[in-house]
RODO-2510 file (C-alpha; in nm, 4 decimals, decimal comma):
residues 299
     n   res          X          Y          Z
     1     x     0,0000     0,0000     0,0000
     2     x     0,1485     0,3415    -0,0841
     3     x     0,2328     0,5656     0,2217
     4     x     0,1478     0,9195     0,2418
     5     x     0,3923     1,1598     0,1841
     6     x     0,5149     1,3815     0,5599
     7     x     0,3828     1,7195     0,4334
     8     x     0,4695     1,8763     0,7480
     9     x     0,6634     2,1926     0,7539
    10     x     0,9935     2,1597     0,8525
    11     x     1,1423     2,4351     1,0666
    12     x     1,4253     2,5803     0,9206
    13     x     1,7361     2,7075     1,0733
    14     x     1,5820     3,0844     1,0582
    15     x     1,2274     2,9353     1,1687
    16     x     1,3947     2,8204     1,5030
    17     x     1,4850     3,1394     1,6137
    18     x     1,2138     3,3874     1,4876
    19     x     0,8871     3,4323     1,6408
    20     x     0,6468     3,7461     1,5528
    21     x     0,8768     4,0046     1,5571
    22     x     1,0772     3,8676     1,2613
    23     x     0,7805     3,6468     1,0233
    24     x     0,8983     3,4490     0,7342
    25     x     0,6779     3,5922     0,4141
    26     x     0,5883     3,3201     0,1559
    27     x     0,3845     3,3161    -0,1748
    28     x     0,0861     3,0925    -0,0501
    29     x     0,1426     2,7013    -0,0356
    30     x    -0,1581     2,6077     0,1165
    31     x    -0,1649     2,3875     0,4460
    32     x    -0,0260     2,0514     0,5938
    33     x    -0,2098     1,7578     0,6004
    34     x    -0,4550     1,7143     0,9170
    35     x    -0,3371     1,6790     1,1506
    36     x    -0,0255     1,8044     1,1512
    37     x     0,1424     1,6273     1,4179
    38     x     0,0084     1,3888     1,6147
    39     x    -0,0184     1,4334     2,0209
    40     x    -0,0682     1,7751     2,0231
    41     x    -0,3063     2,0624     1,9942
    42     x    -0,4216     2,1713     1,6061
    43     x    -0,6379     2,4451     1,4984
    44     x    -0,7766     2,5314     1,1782
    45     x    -1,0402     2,9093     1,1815
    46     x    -1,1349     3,1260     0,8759
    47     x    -1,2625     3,4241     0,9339
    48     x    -1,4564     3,5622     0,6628
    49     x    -1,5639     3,8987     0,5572
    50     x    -1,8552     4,0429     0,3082
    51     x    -2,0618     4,3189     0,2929
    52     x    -2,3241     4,3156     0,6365
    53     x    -2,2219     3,9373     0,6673
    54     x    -1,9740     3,7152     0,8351
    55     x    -1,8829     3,3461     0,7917
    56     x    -1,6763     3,2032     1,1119
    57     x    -1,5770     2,8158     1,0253
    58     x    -1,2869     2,6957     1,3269
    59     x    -1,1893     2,3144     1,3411
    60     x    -1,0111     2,2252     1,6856
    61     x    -0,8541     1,9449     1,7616
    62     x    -0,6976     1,8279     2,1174
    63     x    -0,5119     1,5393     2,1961
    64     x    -0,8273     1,3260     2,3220
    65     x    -1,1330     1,5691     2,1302
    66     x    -1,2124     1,7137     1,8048
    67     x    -1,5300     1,9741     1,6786
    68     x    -1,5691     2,1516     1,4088
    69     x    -1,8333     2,4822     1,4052
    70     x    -1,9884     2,7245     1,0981
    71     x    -2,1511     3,0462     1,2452
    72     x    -2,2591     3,3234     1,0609
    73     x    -2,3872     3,6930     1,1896
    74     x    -2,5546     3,9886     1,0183
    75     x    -2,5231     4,3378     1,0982
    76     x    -2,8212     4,3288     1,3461
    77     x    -2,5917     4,0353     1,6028
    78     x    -2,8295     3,7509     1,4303
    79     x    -2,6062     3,4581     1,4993
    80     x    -2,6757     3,1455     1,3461
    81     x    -2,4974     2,8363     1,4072
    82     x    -2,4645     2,6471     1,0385
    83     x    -2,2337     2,3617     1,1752
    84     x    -2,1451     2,1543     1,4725
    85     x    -1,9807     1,8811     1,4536
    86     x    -1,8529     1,7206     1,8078
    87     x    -1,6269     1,4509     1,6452
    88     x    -1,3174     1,4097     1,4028
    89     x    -1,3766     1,4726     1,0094
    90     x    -1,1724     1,2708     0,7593
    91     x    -0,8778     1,3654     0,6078
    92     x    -0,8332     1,2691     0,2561
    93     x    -0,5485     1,1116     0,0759
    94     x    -0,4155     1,4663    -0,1120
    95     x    -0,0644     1,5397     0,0226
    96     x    -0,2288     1,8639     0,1653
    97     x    -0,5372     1,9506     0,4175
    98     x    -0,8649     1,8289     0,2629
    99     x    -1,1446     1,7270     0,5656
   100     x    -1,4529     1,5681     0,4616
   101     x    -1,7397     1,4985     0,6853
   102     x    -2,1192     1,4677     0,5175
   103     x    -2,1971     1,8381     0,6876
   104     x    -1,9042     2,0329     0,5693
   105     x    -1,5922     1,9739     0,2937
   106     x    -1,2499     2,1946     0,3418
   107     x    -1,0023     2,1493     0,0942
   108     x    -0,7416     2,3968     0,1535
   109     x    -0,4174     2,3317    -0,1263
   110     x    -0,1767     2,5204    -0,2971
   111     x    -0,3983     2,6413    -0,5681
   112     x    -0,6216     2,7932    -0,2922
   113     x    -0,9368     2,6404    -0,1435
   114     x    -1,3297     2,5749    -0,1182
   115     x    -1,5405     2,5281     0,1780
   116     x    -1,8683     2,3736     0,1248
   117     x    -2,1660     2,2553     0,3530
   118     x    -2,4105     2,1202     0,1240
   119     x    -2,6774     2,0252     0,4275
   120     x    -2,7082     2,4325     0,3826
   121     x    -2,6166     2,5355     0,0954
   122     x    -2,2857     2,7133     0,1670
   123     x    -1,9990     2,7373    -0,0847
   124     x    -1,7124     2,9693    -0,0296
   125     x    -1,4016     2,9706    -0,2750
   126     x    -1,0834     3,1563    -0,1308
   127     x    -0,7280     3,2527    -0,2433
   128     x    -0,4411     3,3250    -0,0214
   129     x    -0,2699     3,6403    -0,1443
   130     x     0,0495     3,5815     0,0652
   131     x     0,1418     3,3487     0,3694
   132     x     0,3212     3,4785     0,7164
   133     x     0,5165     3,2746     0,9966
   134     x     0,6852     3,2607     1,2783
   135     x     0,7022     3,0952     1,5672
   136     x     0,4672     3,1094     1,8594
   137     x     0,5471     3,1892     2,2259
   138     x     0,6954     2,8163     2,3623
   139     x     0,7273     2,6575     2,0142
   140     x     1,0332     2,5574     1,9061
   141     x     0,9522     2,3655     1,5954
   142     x     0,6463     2,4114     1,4730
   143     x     0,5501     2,7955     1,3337
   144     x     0,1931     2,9101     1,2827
   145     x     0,0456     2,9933     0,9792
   146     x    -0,0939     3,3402     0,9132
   147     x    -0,3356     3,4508     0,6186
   148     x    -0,4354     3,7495     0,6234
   149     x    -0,5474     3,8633     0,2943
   150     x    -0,8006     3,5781     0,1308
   151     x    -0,9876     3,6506    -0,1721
   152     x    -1,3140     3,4886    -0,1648
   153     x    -1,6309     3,4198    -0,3661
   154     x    -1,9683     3,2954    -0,1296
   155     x    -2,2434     3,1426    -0,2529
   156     x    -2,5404     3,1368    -0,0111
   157     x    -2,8916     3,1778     0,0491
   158     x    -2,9097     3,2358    -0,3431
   159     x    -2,6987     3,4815    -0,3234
   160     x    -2,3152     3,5333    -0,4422
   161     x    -2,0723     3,7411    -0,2777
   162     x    -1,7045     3,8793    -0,2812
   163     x    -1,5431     3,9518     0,0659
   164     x    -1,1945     3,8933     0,1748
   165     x    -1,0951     3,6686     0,5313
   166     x    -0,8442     3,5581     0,7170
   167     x    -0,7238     3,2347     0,8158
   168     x    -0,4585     3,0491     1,0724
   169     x    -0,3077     2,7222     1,0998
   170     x    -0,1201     2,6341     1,4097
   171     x    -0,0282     2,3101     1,5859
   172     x     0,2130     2,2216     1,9160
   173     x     0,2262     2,2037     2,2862
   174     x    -0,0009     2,5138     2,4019
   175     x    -0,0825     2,4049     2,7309
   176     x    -0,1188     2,2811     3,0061
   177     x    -0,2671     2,6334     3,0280
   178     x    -0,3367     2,9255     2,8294
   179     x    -0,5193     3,2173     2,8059
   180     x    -0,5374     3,4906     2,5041
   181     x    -0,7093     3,7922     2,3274
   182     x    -0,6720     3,8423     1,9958
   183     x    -0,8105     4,0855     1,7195
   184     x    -0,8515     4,0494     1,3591
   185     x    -0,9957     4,1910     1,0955
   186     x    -0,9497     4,2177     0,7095
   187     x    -1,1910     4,4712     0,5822
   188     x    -1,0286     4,7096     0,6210
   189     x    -1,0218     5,0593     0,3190
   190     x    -0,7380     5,1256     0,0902
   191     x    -0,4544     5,1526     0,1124
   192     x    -0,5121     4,8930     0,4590
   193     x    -0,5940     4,5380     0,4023
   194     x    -0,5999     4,3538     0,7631
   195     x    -0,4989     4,3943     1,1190
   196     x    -0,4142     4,1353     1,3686
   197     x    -0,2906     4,1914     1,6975
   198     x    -0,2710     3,9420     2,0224
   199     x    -0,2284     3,9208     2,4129
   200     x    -0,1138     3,5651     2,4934
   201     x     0,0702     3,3350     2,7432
   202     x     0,0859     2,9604     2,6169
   203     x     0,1853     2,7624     2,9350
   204     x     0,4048     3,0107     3,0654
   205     x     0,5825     3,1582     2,7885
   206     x     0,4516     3,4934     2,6918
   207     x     0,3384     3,6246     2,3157
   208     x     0,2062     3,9351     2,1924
   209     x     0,2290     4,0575     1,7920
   210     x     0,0752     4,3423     1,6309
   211     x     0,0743     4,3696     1,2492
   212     x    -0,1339     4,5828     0,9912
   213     x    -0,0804     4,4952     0,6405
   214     x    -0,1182     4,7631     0,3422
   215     x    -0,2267     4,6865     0,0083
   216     x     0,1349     4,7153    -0,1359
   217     x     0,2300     4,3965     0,0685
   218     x     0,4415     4,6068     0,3208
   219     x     0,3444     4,5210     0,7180
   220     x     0,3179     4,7641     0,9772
   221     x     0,4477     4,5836     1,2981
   222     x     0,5261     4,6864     1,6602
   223     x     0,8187     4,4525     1,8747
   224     x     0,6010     4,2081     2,1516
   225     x     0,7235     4,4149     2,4040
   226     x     0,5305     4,6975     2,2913
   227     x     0,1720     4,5706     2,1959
   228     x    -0,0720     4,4384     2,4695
   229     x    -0,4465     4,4409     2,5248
   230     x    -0,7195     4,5168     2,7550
   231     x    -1,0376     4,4042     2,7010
   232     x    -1,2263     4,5223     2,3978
   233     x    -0,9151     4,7278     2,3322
   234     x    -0,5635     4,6124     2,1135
   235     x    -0,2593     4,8957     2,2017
   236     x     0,0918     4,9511     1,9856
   237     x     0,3478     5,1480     1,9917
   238     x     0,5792     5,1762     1,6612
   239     x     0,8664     5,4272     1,6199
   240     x     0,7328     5,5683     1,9299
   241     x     0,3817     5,6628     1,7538
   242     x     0,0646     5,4870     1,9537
   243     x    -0,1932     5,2884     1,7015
   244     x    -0,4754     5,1687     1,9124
   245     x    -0,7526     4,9085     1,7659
   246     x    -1,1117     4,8951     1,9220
   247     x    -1,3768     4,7009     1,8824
   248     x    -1,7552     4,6487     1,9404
   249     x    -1,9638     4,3965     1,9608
   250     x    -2,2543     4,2764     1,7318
   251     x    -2,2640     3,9176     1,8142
   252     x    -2,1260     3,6824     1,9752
   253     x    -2,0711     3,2902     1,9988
   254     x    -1,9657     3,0537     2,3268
   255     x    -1,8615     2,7185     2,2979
   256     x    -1,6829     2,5652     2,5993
   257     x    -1,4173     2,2751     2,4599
   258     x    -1,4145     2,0184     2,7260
   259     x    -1,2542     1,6713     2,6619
   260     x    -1,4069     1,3766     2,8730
   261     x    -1,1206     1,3370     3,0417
   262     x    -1,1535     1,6927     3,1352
   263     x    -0,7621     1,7275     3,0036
   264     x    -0,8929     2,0219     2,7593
   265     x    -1,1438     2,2572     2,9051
   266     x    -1,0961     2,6067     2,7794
   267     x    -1,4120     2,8598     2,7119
   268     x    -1,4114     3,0296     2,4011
   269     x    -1,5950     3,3453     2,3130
   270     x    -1,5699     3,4952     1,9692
   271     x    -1,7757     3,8154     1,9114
   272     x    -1,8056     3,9415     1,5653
   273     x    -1,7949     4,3404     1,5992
   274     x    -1,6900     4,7092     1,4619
   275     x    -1,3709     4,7561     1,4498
   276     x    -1,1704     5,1181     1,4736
   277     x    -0,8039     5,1274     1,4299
   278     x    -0,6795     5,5115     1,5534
   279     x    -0,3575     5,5833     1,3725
   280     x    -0,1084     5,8393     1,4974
   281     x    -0,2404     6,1896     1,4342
   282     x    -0,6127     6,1166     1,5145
   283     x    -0,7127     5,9178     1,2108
   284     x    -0,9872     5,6239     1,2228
   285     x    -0,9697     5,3117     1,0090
   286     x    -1,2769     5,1531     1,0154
   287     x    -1,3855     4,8013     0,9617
   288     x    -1,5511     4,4885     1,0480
   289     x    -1,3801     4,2252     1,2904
   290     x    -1,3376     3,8740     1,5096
   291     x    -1,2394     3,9406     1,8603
   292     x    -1,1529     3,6186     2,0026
   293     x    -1,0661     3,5004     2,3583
   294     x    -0,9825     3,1784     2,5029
   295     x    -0,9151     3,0783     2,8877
   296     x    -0,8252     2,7764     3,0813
   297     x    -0,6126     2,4314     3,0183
   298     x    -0,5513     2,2843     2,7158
   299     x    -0,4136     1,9437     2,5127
***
């Protein structure tokens, strides 16, 4: 019987020593097979932007669990859950992430990638326009996987649509505990494209990043040391000019991730909201965004 080929990443010799303050910028490749490595924590989430309508579809998989979830929210909070799926979908033989279950298909390869969930009629086509990485806080091997400029094409409800998203693969030890905030959004008018910026501590080992990417490819990016959050609330400093990201809520979806053997058991809230990025000067960049946070132990 033929094998399949290790499509794992291999950390290179600059990988090993660069986390978020020096990322590794690649033409897209599309993802590793699923999962990545076995024994540890792997996390698949898209988040994905059109006009008055969001798409959230996150598949997260512990050592001893697995779910997948599709949520969607309009401009009035309406959330609607799509998707739920409380045990592990199939990869398929392709040498790169394809997960089939009979509620949703992702195939996610280097020529880009289509999410479909035919018990509802969702189809969304997407198109990396370029790939970041680094290294997480307390990862040595394994970098994460940063997208934050899709292209993408919906079909739903009838209806077609063109929006752009985000999307992040990362796999490794993140526990026992952790707790974040992050904020995301890529919405955002010319001559922006996206924003991300976190607040993190993966077992003990600390990680912040803030990074706003223009249309001409270039990144705006403070050092960890000078980004951190507070509550609905992202703050950088970058050549000693303050950028500070805001966001408010329009809806919102819960989903504690408990394992039987109560190993993983983490509450997630993500809350799709406004977003306002103040620039030095006084000058507001507004969008539409995910503001995720996650507490408690992990595996």
């Amino acid at each position: 019987k033929d094998s399949i080929p290790d499509t794992r990443i291999p950390p290179s010799p600059a990988m090993a020593l660069s986390g978020p303050d020096a990322p590794l910028t690649a033409d897209p490749v599309g993802l590793p097979r699923w999962p990545a490595e076995k024994g540890v924590h792997d996390h698949l989430q898209y988040h994905l932007f059109f006009e008055n309508f969001f798409v959230h579809v996150r598949v997260f998989c512990g050592t001893t669990m697995e779910n997948t979830v599709v949520w969607t929210s309009d401009e009035a909070g309406n959330v609607k859950e799509l998707v739920k799926i409380l045990q592990p979908i199939t990869q398929g033989p392709e040498d790169f992430c394809h997960l089939s279950h009979d509620e949703i298909d992702i195939s996610d390869g280097p020529a880009g990638g289509v999410i479909t969930c035919p018990k509802v009629g969702l189809e969304i086509k997407f198109q990396s326009q370029k790939d970041f990485r680094w290294l997480p806080g307390g990862q040595t091997s394994f970098p994460v996987i940063h997208r934050p400029w899709l292209k993408l094409q919906m079909t739903y409800d009838g209806k077609t649509m063109e929006g752009t998203g985000y999307s992040k693969r990362y796999w490794g030890i993140y526990g026992p505990h952790w707790g974040y905030r992050f904020i995301q959004t890529s919405n955002l008018p010319a001559p922006y494209v996206a924003c991300w910026t976190a607040d993190a501590t993966f077992g003990l080992a600390k990680y912040n990043y803030f990074k706003l990417l223009k249309q001409d490819g270039t990144v705006v990016e403070a050092k960890s040391e000078d980004t951190y959050q507070q509550d609905a609330d992202g703050y950088a400093y970058i050549d000693g000019q303050k950028y500070h990201a805001h966001v408010d809520p329009v809806g919102e979806w819960i989903h504690d991730y408990v394992s039987t053997d109560m190993i993983t058991n983490s509450r997630m809230q993500l809350r799709y909201c406004k977003f306002t990025l103040t620039l030095p000067g006084g000058e507001t960049v507004q969008g539409n965004a995910l503001n995720e946070r996650c507490f408690g132990a992990i595996a």
